[in-house]
N, C-alpha and C positions, 0 to 999 in steps of 0.2 A: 330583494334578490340576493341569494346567498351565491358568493366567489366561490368558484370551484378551485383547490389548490390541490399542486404536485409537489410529492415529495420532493427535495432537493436532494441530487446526487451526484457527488463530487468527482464521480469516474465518468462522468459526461461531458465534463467539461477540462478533460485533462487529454490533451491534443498532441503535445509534443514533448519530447523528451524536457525541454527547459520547464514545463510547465511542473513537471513528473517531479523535476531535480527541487525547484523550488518549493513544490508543496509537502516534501521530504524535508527540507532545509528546515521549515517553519513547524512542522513536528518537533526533530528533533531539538531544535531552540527552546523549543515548550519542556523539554525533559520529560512529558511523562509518556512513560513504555503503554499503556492502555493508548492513547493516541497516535502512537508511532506506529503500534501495530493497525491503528484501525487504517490508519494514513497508507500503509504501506498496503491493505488489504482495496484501498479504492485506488491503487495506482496500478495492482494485479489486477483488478477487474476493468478495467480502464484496455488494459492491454489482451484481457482475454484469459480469465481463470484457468480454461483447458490447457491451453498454451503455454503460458506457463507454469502449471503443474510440471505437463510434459518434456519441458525442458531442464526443470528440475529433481526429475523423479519421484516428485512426491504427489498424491491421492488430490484429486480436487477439491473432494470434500473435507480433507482435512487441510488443506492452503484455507479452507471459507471462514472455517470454525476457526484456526490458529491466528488467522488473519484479519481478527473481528475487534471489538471493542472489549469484547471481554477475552479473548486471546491472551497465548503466555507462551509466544515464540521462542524455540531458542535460539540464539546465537546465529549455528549453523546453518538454521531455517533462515531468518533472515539475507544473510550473506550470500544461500542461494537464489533466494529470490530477487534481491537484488542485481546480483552477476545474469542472472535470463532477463531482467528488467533493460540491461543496460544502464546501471546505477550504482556507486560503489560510496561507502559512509566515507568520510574526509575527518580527522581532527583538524583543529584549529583550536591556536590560544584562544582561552580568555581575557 
């Protein structure tokens, strides 16, 4: 009898802002920008891609595509998506 599996999808299981902040935290710890954007693209979908498009003025389908693994957000992108997110980057020493 073969197991039937479901993909694992990390914006289903992202409930609450603290979850949002820490699975953000743990990207950026990792350094690499392909991860941070895919990170950041399951915390958008998590909250509702349309939604926040809309609140950032930018295309849905281009939040999907920028917002992916293979994505190369810039800067500005980020920063808006994060401020609609309710999520803002932090330095901290090393």
């Amino acid at each position: 009898m073969k197991a039937k599996l479901k993909k694992w999808d990390a914006a289903e299981h992202l409930k609450t802002k603290e979850d949002m902040a820490a699975y953000m935290a743990c990207a950026l710890e990792e350094g690499d920008p392909a991860l941070i954007a895919a990170v950041l693209g399951d915390i958008t979908r998590a909250q509702g891609m349309s939604k926040i498009a809309k609140k950032t003025g930018l295309g849905r389908e281009s939040l999907y595509k920028t917002l992916s693994i293979d994505g190369n957000p810039a800067l500005a992108t980020i920063l808006k998506v994060l401020d609609a997110l309710g999520l803002k980057l932090q330095a901290v020493p090393v």
